[in-house]
Structure formats: structure tokens, C-alpha cells
C-alpha positions in Angstrom: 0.8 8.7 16.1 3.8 11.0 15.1 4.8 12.1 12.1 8.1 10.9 11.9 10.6 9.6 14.4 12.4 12.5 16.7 12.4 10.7 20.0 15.1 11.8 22.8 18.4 9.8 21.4 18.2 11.5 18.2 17.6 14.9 19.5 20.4 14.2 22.1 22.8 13.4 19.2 22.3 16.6 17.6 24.3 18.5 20.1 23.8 20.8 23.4 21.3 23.3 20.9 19.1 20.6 20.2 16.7 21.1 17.3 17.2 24.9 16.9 20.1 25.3 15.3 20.1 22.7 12.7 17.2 20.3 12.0 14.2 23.1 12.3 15.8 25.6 10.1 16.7 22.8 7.5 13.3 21.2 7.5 11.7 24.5 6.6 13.9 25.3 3.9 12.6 22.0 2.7 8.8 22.9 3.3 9.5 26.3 1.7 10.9 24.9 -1.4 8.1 22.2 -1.4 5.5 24.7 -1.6 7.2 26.7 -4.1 7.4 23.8 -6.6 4.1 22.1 -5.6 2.5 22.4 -8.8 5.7 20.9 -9.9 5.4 17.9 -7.5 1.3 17.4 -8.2 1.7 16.9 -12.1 4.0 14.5 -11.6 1.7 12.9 -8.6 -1.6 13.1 -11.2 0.5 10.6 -13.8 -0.8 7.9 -10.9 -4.2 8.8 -12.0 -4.0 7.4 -15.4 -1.0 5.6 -15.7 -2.1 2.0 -16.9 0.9 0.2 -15.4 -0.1 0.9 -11.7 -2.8 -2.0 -11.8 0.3 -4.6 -12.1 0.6 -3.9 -8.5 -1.4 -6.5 -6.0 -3.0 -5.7 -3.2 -3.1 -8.1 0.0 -7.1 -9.2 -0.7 -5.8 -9.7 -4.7 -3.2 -11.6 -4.0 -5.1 -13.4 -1.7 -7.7 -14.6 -4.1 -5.3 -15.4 -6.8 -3.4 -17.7 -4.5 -7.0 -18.9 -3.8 -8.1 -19.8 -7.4 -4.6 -21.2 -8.0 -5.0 -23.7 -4.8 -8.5 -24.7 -6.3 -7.1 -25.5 -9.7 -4.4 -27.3 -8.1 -6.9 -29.8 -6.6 -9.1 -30.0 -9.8 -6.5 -31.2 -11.7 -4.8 -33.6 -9.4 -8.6 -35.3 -9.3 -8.3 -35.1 -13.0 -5.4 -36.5 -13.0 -5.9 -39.4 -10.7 -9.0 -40.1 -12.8 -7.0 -39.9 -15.7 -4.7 -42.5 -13.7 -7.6 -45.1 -13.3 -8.9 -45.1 -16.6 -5.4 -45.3 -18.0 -5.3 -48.7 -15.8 -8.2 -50.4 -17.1 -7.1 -49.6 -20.4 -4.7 -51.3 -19.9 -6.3 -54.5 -18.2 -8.6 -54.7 -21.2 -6.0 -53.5 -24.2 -6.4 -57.3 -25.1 -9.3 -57.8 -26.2 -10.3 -54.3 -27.0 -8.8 -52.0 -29.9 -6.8 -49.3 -28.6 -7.8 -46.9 -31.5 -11.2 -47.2 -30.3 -10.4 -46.0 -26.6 -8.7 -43.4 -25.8 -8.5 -41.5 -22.3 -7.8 -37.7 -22.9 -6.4 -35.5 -19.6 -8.3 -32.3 -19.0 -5.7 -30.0 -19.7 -5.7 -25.9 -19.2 -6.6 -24.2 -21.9 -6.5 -20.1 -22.4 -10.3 -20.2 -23.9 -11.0 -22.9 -20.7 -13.6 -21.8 -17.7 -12.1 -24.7 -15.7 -8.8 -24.2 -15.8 -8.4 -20.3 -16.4 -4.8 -19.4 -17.4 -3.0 -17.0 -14.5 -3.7 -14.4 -16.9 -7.3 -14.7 -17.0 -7.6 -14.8 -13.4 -5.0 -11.4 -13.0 -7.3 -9.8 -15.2 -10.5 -11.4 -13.8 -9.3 -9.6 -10.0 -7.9 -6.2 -12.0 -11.5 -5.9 -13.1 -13.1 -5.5 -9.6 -10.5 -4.0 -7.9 -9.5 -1.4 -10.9 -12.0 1.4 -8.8 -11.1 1.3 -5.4 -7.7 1.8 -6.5 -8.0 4.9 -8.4 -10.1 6.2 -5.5 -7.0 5.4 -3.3 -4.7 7.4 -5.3 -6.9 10.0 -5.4 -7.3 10.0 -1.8 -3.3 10.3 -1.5 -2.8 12.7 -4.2 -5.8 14.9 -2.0 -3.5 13.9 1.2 0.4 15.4 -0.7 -1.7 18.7 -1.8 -3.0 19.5 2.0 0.4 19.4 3.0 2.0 21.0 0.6 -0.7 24.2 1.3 -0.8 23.7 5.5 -3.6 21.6 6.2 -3.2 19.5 8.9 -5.3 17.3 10.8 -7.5 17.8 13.7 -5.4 15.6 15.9 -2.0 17.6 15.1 -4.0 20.6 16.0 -5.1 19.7 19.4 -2.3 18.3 20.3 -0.2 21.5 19.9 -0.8 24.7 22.4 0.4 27.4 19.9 -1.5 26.4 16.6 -3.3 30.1 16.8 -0.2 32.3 16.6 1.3 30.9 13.9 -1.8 30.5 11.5 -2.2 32.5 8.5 -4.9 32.4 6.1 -7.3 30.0 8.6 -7.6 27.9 11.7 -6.4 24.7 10.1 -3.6 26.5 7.5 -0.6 27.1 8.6 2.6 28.6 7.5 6.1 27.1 7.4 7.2 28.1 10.2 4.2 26.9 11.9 3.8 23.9 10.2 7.4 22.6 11.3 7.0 23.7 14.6 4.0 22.2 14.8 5.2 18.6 13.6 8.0 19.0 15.6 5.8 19.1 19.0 4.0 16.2 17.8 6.8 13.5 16.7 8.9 14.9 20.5 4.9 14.9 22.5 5.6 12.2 25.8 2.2 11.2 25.0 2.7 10.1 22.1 5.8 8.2 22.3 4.6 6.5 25.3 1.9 5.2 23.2 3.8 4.1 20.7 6.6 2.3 23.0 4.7 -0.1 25.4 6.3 0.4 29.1 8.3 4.0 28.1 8.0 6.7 30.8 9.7 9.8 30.0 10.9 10.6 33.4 13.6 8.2 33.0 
């Protein structure tokens, strides 16, 4: 609902002047130096395109389904196990008058080449394979996300929700300058609407 937190203790702290003399002239320093070294800050966003090692990073639905398969194999082999158990029994009962090279009870055990018992790197992999599109599609989207900001683009609901989005515009309705831009964000995270959204029983009156 806000872009970052500047709710009415923290603009208190900053002194009688508020947010003029310090934090909004800082903060577009920032953005100004940001959008002079944003093809800077994109090539070294475009590595998460490509780079191989981001698919060692589990998402809530993979981890999910490993955790899954891993409960499933759990219970396989305890029922293998306590099979094992039994057979291991009447072995035992019947040693006498059977020969024990002639009866032997073998345990399923997991195996790397196994469909039963996959190793935990088979399943990793198994779950990298279907999930190894969405997630380039979400860094994409993010990457897309970084590059609007750095040029101005902001949203529709930042735009309605401030009242002098048309004076500080350059270049298009939805593209603003720095200047702009901060001012802009600034209305939004410090809007009474907003806050009182986001803290259940606030009223800004107090």
C-alpha cells in the first residue's frame, strides 16, 4: 500500500522542518544517481537471467512437494522394513530345518538408478524441471519492474492517489521526473488512507 514506511513518528523525529530539509533532497540525489547509472544497475540485474545457480533456490510449492515425496518414501520404507522384520522372523523359526544359503531376505534399499526410492537429488532435479520457466518469467517480470523505476513509470494506483502528478511530468502522463517521482512517493508512504489501511484501528486525528 506504501512504498516504504514514513508514518508520523519518523517524520516527527526528523525535526521541526520535516521532510524538506533533509530526507527529500537526499532521496533525490539517490534517484538522480540511480538513473544516471541504470544501465550500470540492469547488466548486473540481467546476470539473474542466465545465471544457473539461481535454480538452487526453493520456492514455497517446491519445497512443499519435496517434503511431500520425502514423507512418502518415509512410509514406503518403514512398510519395507517391517516386512523385512517378518520375514527375518520366520527365518528364523524355520533356520532348523531349512539351509540358510538357500533363503535369504534382501531389504529394498534406495538406490540412485531406483524409481521407488529416488535419491534427494533426483527429486531436486525432478521439481527444478517443472518449475525452471515460471522462474525465469519471474525474474523477468522484476528486472521489467527495477527498469520502470529507474525511467519514472509508476503505477496507476501511485498516480491517482497523488493530486499534482500533472505538473511535475515530463516526457508522458505516467513518466515522471525526480523531483516528481520523490514527491510523489513521498505523498503515498505519508497518505492517512493508506496508513489507516495498513494499521487496523489507526485514525489520524489522534
Amino acid at each position: 500500500m506504501v512504498p516504504f514506511r514514513l508514518t508520523r513518528d519518523l517524520v516527527h523525529a526528523l525535526g521541526p522542518l520535516g521532510l524538506q530539509t533533509g530526507f527529500i533532497p537526499a532521496a533525490e540525489a539517490v534517484l538522480r544517481e540511480l538513473r544516471n547509472g541504470s544501465d550500470v544497475i540492469l547488466t548486473l540485474l540481467q546476470v539473474l537471467l542466465f545465471d544457473p545457480l539461481y535454480s538452487w533456490s526453493l520456492s514455497p510449492a517446491q519445497l512443499y512437494a519435496l517434503e511431500a515425496k520425502r514423507a512418502e518414501i518415509n512410509t514406503t520404507l518403514d512398510k519395507s522394513k517391517s516386512s523385512s522384520y517378518f520375514f527375518n522372523d520366520q527365518y528364523k523359526n524355520t533356520s532348523k530345518s531349512m539351509n540358510k544359503e538357500n533363503f535369504k531376505v534382501n531389504t529394498l534399499q534406495p538406490n540412485e538408478n531406483s524409481l521407488i526410492f529416488p535419491s534427494n537429488q533426483q527429486l531436486y532435479n525432478t521439481n527444478m524441471i517443472d518449475e525452471k520457466e515460471p522462474v525465469n518469467q519471474l525474474a523477468e517480470r522484476v528486472l521489467l519492474g527495477v527498469k520502470g523505476k529507474l525511467q519514472g513509470l509508476v503505477s496507476g494506483n501511485l498516480v491517482v492517489n497523488s493530486n499534482e502528478t500533472s505538473s511535475n511530468c515530463s516526457g508522458g502522463l505516467d513518466q515522471l521526473d525526480v523531483g516528481g517521482h520523490i514527491g510523489l512517493l513521498v505523498r503515498a508512504a505519508t497518505d492517512y488512507s493508506n496508513l489507516s489501511r495498513m494499521y487496523f484501528g489507526w485514525q489520524a486525528y489522534l
